[in-house]
N, C-alpha and C positions, 0 to 999 in steps of 0.2 A: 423167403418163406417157402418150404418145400410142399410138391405137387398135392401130396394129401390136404393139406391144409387150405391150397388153393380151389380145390375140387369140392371140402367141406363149406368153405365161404361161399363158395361161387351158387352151391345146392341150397345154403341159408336165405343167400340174395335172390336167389331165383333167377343169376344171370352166367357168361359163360366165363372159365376160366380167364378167358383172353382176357373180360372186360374187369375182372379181379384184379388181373395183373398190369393193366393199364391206371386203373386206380389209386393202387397202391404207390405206383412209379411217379405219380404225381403227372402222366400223358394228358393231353389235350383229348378232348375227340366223345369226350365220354356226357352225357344227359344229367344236369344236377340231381334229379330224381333216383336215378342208376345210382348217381356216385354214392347218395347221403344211405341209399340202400345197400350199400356193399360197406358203407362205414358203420352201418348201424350193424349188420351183421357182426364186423369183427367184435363191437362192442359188446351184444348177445354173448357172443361166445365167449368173450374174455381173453382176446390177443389185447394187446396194447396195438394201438396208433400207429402208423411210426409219426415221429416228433414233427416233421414237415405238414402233418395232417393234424395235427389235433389245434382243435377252436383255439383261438385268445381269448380270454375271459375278458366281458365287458368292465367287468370290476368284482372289486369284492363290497360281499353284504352283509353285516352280522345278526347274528339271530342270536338273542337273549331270552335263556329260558329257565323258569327251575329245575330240581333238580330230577333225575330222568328214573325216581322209584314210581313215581306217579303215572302209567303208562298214558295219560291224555297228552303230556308233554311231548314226548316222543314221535306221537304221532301227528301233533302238531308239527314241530321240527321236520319230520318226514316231507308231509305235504308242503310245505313252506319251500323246503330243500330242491323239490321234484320243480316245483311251479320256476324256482331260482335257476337254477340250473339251463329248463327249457328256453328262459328267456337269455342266454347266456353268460349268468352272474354265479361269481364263487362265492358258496354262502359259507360262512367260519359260523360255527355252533360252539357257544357258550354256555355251559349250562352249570347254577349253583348251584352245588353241595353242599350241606350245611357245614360251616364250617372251613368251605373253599373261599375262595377269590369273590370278595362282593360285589354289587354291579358294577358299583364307581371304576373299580380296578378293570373291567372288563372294558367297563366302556372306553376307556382311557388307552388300554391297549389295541381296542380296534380304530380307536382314531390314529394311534401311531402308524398301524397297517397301512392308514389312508384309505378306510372304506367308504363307496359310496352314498350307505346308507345304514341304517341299525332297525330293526323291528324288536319290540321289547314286548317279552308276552308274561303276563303277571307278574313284573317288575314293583318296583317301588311307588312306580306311578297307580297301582290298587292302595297302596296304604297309605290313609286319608293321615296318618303323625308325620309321614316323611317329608322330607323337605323339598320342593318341588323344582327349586331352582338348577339343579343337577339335569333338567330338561331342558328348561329355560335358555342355558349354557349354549347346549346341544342348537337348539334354532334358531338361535342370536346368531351364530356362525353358520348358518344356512345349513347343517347336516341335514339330509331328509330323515326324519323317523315316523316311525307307525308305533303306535302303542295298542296291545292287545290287552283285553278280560281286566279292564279298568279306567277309571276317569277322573279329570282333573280339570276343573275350571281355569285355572294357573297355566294352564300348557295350550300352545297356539297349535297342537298337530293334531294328525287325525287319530282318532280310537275306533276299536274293533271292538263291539263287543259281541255276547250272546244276551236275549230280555230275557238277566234274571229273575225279575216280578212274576213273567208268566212263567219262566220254569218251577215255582213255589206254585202259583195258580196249576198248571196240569196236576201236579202230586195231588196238589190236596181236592181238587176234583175228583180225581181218580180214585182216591181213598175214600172220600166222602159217598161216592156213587154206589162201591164199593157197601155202605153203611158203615164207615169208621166216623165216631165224634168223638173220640181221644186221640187225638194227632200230634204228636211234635214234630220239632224241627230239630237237627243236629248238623251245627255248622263250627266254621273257623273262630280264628279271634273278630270279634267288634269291629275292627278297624279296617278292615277291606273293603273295601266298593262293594265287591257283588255279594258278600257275606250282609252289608247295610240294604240292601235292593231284595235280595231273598228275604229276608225280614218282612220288610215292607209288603210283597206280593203275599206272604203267609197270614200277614194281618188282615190285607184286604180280603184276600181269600175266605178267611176263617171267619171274616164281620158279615161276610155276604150270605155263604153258603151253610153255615153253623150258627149265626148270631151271635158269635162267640165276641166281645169286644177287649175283653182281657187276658191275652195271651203268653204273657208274660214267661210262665209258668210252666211253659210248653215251647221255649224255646232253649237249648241249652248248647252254650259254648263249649270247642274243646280245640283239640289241631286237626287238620286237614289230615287225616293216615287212620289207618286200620284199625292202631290203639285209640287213638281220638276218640273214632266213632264208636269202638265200644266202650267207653266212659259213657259220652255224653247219650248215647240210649241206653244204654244200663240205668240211667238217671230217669229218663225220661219211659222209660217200661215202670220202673219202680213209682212213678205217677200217674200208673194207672193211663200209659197208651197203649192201642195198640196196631196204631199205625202212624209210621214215621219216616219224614221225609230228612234225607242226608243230602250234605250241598256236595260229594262226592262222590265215585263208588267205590274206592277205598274206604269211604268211613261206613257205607252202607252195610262191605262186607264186616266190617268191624260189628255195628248194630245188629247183624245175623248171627255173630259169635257170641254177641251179650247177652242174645234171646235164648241161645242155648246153652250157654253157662247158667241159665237158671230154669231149666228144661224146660224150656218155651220151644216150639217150632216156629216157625218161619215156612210157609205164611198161614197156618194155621190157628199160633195164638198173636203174633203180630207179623204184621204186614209190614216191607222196608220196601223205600222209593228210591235210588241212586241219583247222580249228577252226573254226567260226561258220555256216558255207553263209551269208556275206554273199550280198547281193545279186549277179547276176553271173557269178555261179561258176559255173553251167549253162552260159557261156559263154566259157570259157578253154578253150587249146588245148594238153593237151587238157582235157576239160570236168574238174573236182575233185573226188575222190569225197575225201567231208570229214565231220566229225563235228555234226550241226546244234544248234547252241544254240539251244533251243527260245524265241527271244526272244518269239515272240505271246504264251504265257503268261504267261510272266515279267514284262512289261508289264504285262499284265492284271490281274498281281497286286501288283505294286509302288503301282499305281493303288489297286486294292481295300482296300488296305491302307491306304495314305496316306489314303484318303478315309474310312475306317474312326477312324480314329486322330483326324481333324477333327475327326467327329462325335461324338467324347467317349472313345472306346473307351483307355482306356489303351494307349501302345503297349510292347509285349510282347518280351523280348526273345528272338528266335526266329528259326530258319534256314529259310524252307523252301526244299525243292531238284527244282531243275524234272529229268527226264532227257532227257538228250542222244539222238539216233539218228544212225546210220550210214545215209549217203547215199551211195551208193556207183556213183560213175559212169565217166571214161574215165583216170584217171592211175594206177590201181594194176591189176597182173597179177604173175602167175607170176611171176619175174625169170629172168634167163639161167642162174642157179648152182642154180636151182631143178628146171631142163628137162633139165640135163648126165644 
């Protein structure tokens, strides 16, 4: 490596050229502190290692996730990836495409890898028709896994989830406080965990704070995506809401386009609540006051876990649930039936 490059490391590390070059030569004599700081530099900068220096990976981990239009996923993956890494594990990122490689197929090829361990985040194990045995498999054979944003009685491992009952509770507080008493909800198919638990918090919600005990009618299925949401609030405006809580912010943003394809403003004639505070959403017009999934913990622990469950720990079968907060920025106000 020539003298500029040694002079730019060495002013990165904050140490002297000597002990750069000492470093790098693999020499005795040097402070582990100094060293992991003059390794860290090269990696800022983007030299490669040389190959004598770079880690062994404690193992590989797979990360199972959907697919990566949905930007919550990704930045799930991210943190998951960062936390993997620090601990010294090579995480392989699976992610389905509609239309790609199903989990089975994935799982199957991460067990041929020989991976340590698998974390599945809104996998099959959210959908209450799938067949649960595909887990079962999995722990029979001692793999460790962590299952994220879903649950299953049938399965001995742990879950991560977010309480989606109070994420349904903040929104409809929030709207209610607000002065909204036409509320809906605009979520996934029936069959998902936390699509059946959002339900459930909306009713309690709505029994409590509204008296409302029949709800039915105000909550309208559709898909997780943009289009979704503006079906299923297009439906739910056309009934006379005008305030509604989406189990995304992709379907939110959908429900802000449904409002305006019938020149309704947002949050003027109705009010939209999100799910996740993806990345972003500070900067939609207008900006998304939404419910945040606490994804940094959640990661942190899906990791904690899995890395727990390596080192011998039996894995447990147990739910912990991260809570959700209300982010509350420029798409909900008062509504117009509210100011009469």
């Amino acid at each position: 490596m020539h003298n500029t490059r040694l002079a730019d490391i060495a002013a990165q590390a904050g140490v002297s050229e000597a002990t750069v070059s000492r470093v790098l030569n693999g020499k005795a004599g040097v402070a582990p502190a100094t060293r992991q700081a003059v390794l860290t530099a090269l990696d800022l900068m983007g030299y490669e290692r040389p190959q004598r220096l770079r880690q062994r990976s404690n193992g590989l981990v797979g990360l199972v996730i959907p697919e990566l239009g949905n930007p919550i996923f990704p930045a799930f993956a991210q943190a998951m990836e960062k936390s993997l890494i620090q601990h010294g594990y090579t995480p392989i990122l699976c992610t389905q495409e509609p239309g790609g490689a199903p989990e089975d197929e994935f799982t199957e090829m991460l067990l041929d890898r020989g991976v340590s361990g698998i974390v599945f985040v809104s996998g099959l194990h959210a959908d209450t028709t799938a067949r649960m045995d595909r887990y079962t498999r999995l722990t029979d054979r001692g793999l460790p896994i962590v299952l994220v944003d879903g649950y299953s009685d049938a399965i001995p491992a742990p879950f991560i989830s977010p309480d989606d009952r109070l994420a349904a509770r903040l929104a409809v507080q929030h709207l209610v406080d607000l002065g909204h008493e036409r509320i809906g909800l605009a979520l996934g198919q029936r069959r998902f965990v936390p699509v059946i638990r959002k339900i459930e918090g909306f009713r309690q919600a709505m029994a409590q704070l509204l008296g409302l005990s029949d709800v039915e009618n105000l909550v309208q299925h559709s898909l997780f995506s943009v289009e979704g949401g503006q079906a299923a609030a297009g439906a739910l405006i056309e009934r006379g809401c005008t305030g509604i809580f989406c189990a995304s912010d992709l379907m939110a943003l959908g429900a802000i386009r449904a409002a305006r394809e019938r020149g309704l403003s947002v949050p003027g004639d109705v009010s939209v609540v999100g799910f996740d505070d993806s990345p972003l959403m500070a900067f939609t017009d207008p900006p998304l006051t939404t419910v945040r999934k606490p994804i940094g913990a959640m990661a942190a622990a899906a990791v904690q876990t899995l890395l727990e469950e390596i080192g011998g720990t039996p894995g447990k079968h147990v739910e912990l649930v991260y809570q959700p907060e209300l982010v509350v920025r420029g798409s909900t106000s008062s509504g117009p039936l509210v100011n009469r």
